[in-house]
C-alpha positions in Angstrom: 0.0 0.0 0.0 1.2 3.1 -0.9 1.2 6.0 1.5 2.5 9.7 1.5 5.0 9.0 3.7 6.5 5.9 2.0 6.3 8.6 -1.1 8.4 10.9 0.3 11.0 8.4 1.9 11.3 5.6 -0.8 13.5 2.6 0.3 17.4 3.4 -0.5 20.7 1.7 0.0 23.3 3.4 1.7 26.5 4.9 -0.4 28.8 6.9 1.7 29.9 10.1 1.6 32.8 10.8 -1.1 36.0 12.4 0.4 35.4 11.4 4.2 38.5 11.1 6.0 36.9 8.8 8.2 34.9 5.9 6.4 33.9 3.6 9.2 32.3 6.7 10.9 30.4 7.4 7.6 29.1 4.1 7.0 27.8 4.0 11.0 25.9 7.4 9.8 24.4 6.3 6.7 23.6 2.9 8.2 21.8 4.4 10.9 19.9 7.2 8.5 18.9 3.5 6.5 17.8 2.1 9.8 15.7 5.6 10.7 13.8 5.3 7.4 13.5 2.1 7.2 12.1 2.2 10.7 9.9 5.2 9.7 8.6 3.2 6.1 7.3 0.4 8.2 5.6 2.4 10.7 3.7 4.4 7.9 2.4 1.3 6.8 1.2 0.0 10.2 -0.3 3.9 11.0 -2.2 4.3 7.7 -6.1 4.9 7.7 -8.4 2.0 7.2 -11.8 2.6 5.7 -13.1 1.8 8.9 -11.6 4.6 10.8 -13.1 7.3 8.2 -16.1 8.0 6.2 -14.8 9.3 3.6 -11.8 9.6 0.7 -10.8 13.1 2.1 -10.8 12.6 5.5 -8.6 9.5 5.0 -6.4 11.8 2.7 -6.6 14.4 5.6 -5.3 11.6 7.9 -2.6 10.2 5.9 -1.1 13.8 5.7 -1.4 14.3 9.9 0.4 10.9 10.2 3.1 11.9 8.0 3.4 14.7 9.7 3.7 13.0 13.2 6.1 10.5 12.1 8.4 13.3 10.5 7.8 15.5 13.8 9.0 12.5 16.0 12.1 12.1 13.1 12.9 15.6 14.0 12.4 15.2 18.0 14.7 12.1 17.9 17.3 13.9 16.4 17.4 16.8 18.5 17.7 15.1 21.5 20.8 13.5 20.1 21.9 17.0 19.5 21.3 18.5 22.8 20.9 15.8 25.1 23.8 13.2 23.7 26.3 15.5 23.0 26.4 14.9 19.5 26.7 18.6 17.9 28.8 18.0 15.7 28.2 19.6 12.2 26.8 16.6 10.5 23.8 16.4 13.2 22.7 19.6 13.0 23.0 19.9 9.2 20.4 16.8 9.6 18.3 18.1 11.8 18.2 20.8 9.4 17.1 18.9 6.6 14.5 16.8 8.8 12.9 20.0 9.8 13.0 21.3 6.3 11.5 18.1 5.0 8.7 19.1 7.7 7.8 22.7 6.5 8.1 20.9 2.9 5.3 18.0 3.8 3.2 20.5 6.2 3.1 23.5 3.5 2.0 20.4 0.6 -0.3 19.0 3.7 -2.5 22.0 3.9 -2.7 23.4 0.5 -3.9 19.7 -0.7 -6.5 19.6 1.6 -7.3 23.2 1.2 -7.6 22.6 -2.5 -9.3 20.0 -2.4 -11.7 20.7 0.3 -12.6 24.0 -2.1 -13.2 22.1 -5.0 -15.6 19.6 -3.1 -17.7 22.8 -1.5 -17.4 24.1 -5.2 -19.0 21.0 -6.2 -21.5 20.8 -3.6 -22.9 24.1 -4.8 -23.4 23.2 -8.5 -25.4 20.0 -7.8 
């Protein structure tokens, strides 16, 4: 089944950086951003609406989007309590916090003016019948 989440994070093997000085730390990095969205594909799948939890198409759209954005939230918290709480500040966690959080405003913006749009267009179409 294919969710907005598993869209937005499709399954990928991990490279390694080019140029690192220190490749066993890189590969412990990328393996454990694999294992985080890995972790995170599998949980979209076990979260997603069933059509006995709504009524109707949009409001399971609506809930898909407020489950992505959950699971990307707790993505974000995760990582900043390594930052702040494990010590580990060094440039490579923050610059992926920074991309988590980006990848937030990025799925909340596209979260609202979906269901914006299309709640607008099924008012629209509630008027003409």
């Amino acid at each position: 089944m294919t969710t907005i989440y598993s869209v937005m994070y499709p399954t990928q093997t991990s490279t390694g950086t080019t140029g690192s000085t220190n490749p066993s730390s890189s590969t412990q990095q990328s393996t454990s951003a694999s294992q985080l969205l890995s972790r995170n594909i599998s949980l979209s799948s076990a979260y997603s609406p069933s059509a006995n939890d709504t009524k109707s198409w949009y409001e399971a759209m609506a809930k898909a989007w407020g489950q992505a954005l959950n699971q990307q939230a707790q993505v974000i918290t995760q990582l900043s309590d390594q930052v702040s709480n494990a010590g580990q500040d060094q440039p490579s966690q923050v610059t992926q916090l920074t991309a988590e959080s980006m990848r937030f405003s990025f799925l909340a913006t596209n979260a609202s003016t979906a269901t914006t749009s299309v709640g607008e267009a099924l008012q629209t179409l509630g008027r003409k019948q």
